[in-house]
Every structure is written in C-alpha cells, then in structure tokens.
C-alpha positions in Angstrom: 92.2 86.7 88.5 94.6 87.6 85.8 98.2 88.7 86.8 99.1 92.0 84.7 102.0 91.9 82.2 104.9 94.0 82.4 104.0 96.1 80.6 100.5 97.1 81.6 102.2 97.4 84.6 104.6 100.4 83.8 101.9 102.0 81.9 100.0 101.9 85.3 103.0 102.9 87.1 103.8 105.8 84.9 100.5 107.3 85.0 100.4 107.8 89.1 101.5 110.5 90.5 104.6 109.8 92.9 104.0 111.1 96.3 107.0 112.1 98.7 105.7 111.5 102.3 107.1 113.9 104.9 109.8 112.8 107.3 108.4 110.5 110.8 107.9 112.4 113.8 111.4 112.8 115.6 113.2 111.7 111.9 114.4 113.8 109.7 114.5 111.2 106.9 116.9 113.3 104.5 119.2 110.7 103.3 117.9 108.7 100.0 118.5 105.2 99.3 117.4 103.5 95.9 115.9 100.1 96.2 115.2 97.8 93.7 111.5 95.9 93.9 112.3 92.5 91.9 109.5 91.3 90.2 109.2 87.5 88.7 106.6 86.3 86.5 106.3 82.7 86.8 103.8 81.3 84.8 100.4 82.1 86.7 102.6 83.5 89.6 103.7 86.8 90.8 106.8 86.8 93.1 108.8 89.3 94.7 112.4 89.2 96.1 113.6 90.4 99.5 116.3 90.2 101.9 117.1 89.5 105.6 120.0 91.3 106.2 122.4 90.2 108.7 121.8 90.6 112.7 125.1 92.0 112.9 125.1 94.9 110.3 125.2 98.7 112.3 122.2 99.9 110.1 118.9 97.3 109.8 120.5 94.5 110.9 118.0 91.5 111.4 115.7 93.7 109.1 113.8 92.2 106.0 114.1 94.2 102.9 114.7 95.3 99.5 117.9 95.5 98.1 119.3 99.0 98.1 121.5 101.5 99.5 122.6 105.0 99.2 124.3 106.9 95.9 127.8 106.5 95.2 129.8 109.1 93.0 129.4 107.1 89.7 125.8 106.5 90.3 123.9 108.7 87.3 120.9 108.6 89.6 118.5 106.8 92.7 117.4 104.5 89.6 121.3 103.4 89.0 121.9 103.0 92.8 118.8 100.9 92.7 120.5 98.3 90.0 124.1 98.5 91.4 122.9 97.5 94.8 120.4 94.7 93.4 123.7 93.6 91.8 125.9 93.8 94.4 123.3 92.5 97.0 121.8 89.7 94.8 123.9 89.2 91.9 120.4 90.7 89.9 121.5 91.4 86.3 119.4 92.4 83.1 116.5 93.8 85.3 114.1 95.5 83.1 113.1 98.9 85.1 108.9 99.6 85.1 108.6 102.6 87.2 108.9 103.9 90.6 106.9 103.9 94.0 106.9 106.9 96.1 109.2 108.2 98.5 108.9 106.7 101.8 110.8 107.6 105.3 112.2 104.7 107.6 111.0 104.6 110.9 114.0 103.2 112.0 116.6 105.6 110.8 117.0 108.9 108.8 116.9 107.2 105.8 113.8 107.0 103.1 113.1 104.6 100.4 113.0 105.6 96.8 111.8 102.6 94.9 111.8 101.2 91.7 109.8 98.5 90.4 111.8 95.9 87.7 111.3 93.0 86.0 113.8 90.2 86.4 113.9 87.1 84.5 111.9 84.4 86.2 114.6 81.7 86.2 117.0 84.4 86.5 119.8 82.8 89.6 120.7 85.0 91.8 123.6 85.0 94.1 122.9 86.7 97.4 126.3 88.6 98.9 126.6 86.3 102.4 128.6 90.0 103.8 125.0 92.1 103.3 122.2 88.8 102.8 121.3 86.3 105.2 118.6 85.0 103.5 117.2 85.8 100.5 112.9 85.1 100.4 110.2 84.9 98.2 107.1 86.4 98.4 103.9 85.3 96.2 102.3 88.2 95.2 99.4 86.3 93.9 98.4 84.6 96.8 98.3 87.8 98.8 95.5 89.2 96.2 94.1 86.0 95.7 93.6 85.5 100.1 92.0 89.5 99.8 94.0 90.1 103.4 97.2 91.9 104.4 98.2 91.6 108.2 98.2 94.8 109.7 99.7 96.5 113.2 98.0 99.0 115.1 100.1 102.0 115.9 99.0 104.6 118.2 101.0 108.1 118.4 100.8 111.6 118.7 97.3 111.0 119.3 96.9 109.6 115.6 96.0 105.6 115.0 97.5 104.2 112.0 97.9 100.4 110.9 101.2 99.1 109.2 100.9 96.7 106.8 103.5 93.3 107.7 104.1 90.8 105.8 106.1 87.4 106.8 108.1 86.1 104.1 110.0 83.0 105.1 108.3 83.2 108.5 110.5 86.9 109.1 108.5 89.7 109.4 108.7 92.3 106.7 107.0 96.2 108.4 107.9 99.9 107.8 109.1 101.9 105.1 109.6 98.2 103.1 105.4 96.7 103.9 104.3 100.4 103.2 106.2 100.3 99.7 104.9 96.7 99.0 101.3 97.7 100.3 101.4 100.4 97.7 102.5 98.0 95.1 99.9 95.6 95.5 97.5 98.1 95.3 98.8 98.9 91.7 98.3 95.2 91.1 94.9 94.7 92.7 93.3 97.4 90.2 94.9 96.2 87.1 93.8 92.6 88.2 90.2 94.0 88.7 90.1 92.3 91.9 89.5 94.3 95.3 92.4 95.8 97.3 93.2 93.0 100.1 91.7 94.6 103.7 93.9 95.0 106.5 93.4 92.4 109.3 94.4 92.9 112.8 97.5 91.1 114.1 98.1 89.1 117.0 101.7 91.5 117.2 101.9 94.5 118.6 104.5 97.4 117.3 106.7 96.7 119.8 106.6 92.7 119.8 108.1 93.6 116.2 110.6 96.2 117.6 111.2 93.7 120.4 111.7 90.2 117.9 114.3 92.8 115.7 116.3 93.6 119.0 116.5 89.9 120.1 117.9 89.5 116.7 120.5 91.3 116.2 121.7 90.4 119.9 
C-alpha cells in the first residue's frame, strides 16, 4: 500500500462534492465550529493529531477531538478559525491547508463540525494549551487501512439502525461528529491508496457504555 502525497490528496479533496448533513433529531446544530484535521507524513506513516479535552470544560469535556472552535470577529472565515484554534490549542504553525470534509452536526450539542484537512510538518513540536488539552494523541492512519477494520457502534433510533464509527487513540475513545469526519477521511485515503475501504466491525460497547465512560469522566 502506498500512502498518497499531499498533494494527490487535495486534488482528491477538491474534486468531492462537500455534503452538509442535516441537524440530529432533537438538535438543531446551527452553530459552526472550524476544526483543523492535522496530517503528518512520516516516512511510510500517516498520522493524525487529536485531543482529549479536559473533564472539567462546560462544553465536551472528557471528549476526544480535533482542535477547533467557533469564529471570532477577526476570523476571515471557518478555514481561519480552523488555524487560529490549531494554534491556540496545539501551538500548530505553518499548516499547509488541502481541503475540507463536510459539514457534520454534534450529537452532543448544537454545534457542527466544519473541517479542514492540513498538512503539518512531520517533526513539527507542538505545544498543547494544558487550559483546553489534556492529552494530545496520535493516530496511525496507516495501520487503520493496512488492519481493513474500523470499530463500529450500533445505534438504534427513531426506528432507524445506524453504526458509528469509534476509534481509540491512546486507549480514549474517539465517536460522533469527530469518528464520522475521520471515517470520511480515511475513505478519501483508502481510494487513492487503491486498497479497500476498512469494514465496520461490531464493538463490544454499546452507545451508552460511551455516553456512560464520558459522564464518569468528567465527574
């Protein structure tokens, strides 16, 4: 399996059409944060950077995920909130923008994703904010196309079954609005890599196990 370059992976990005998915039952998901999705080629390595916010913060607390936030004044646009917050978050500088993923509501909140995909350098040292970061975590890319299997959650409402992606970066467990935008990422990746799109494998967690491990966190 080869790893796409940077390049053939904006060209890929910029060709798809970005969806906007409507708001979650009972959300109204109107309030649009930009995120930044750090990419680091390493070699024959492809690595992504997330967060684990603090227990303790009023919104997402004990939540893993990308760095971002909502627009301030100055911000020219969701793609400049997206960089200022990867700043002020991680201390991420000189990020090289390659597109965006599409707009995706939070389950756990009125707020929906709008992400976009940059290159970082891959010895690039960050410096995580201790006041929004609790951890900062890698995940390998590679090895997630390379195993062919995602973890998924089966959700059952409204009379409608669908399975969320989760990932568990540094044993914490990334789901939602966050999994969803990596999931779609990956796919991106699997079809410029020529390999298939990893399946979804049943979990030994249930939704509310998740909901349920988040609580006891942030306690």
């Amino acid at each position: 399996m080869e790893i796409p370059t940077p390049d053939a992976l904006a060209a890929a990005l910029a060709a798809r059409t970005v969806e906007e998915y409507g708001a979650l039952p009972g959300r109204t998901n109107h309030l649009r944060a930009g995120v930044l999705v750090p990419l680091r080629w390493r070699g024959d390595r492809l690595e992504t950077v997330v967060t684990l916010r603090p227990a303790g913060m009023t919104r997402h607390g004990a939540e893993v995920s990308f760095a971002g936030g909502r627009p301030e004044p100055h911000d020219l646009d969701l793609q400049a909130t997206a960089l200022r917050e990867a700043y002020e978050e991680l201390g991420v500088v000189d990020a090289r923008v390659l597109g965006r993923l599409s707009s995706m509501p939070v389950y756990t909140s009125d707020f929906r994703l709008e992400p976009f995909v940059a290159e970082i350098a891959k010895d690039a040292v960050l410096r995580p904010d201790p006041g929004e970061v609790e951890a900062m975590l890698d995940l390998d890319l590679t090895e997630i196309l390379r195993r062919g299997e995602i973890e998924a959650v089966d959700i059952f409402q409204d009379a409608q079954h669908f399975r969320m992606p989760i990932f568990r970066p540094g044993g914490h467990i990334m789901f939602g609005a966050t999994a969803i935008t990596l999931m779609e990422l990956i796919a991106v990746l699997a079809d410029l890599s020529g390999v298939p799109m990893p399946s979804l494998t049943t979990s030994s967690l249930d939704f509310q196990d998740i909901l349920a491990r988040k609580a006891h966190a942030g306690r």
